[in-house]
N, C-alpha and C positions, 0 to 999 in steps of 0.2 A: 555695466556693459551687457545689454542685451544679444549678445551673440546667435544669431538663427543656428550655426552650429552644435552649437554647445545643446540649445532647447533641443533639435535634433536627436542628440548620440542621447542627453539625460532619458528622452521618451522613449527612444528605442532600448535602452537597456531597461528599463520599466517595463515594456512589452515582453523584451526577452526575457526578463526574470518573471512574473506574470505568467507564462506559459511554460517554461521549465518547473514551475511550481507548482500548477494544477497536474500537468503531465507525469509527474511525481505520485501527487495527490489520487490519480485518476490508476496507476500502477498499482499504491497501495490497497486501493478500494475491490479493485480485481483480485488481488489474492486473498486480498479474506474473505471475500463473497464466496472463490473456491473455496475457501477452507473451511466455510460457515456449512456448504452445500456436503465435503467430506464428511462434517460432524454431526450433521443430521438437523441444521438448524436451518432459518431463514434466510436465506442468502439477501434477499430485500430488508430486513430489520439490522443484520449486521452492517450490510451499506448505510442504511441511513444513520446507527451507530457511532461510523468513522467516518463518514464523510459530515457530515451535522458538527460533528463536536470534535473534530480532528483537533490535535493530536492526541486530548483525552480518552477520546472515543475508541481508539487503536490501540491507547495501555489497556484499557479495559478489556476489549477484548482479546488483550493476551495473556492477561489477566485472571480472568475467568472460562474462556471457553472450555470444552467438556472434551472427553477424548473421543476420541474417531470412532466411529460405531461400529469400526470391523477390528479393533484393535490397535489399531494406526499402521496394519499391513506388517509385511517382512520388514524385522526387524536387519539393522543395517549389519553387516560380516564381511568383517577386514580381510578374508580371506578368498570371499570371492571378486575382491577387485584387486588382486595381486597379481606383478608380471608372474606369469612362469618364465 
């Protein structure tokens, strides 16, 4: 049964899956470009990285990457985000 419906809703959710997945892909890519740029490294070489060889390319780079060149900043204290 060739149903026009059916062909339909199967393409459309194909497209919708398709874009919720690059759009995914395209979020990860942006934070480790930032966090490539915090650690003093290429932010173009870690993109091409994780996006080229995703999902390997993203263990990798959490993997290995180096610590933050400023020390990774203030360190986190449970005591200044407490109610008074």
């Amino acid at each position: 049964m060739n149903d026009p419906w059916s062909y339909l809703l199967s393409s459309l959710a194909s497209v919708i899956s398709l874009v919720v997945f690059l759009g995914i892909l395209v979020w990860i890519v942006r934070i480790c470009a930032a966090d490539a740029r915090r650690r003093g490294k290429s932010p173009f070489l870690v993109t091409l990285l994780v996006f080229v060889s995703f999902p390997m390319g993203l263990l990798l780079w959490l993997l290995f990457r180096p610590e933050p060149l400023n020390g990774g900043g203030q360190s986190f204290r449970l005591n200044d985000h407490r109610v008074q």
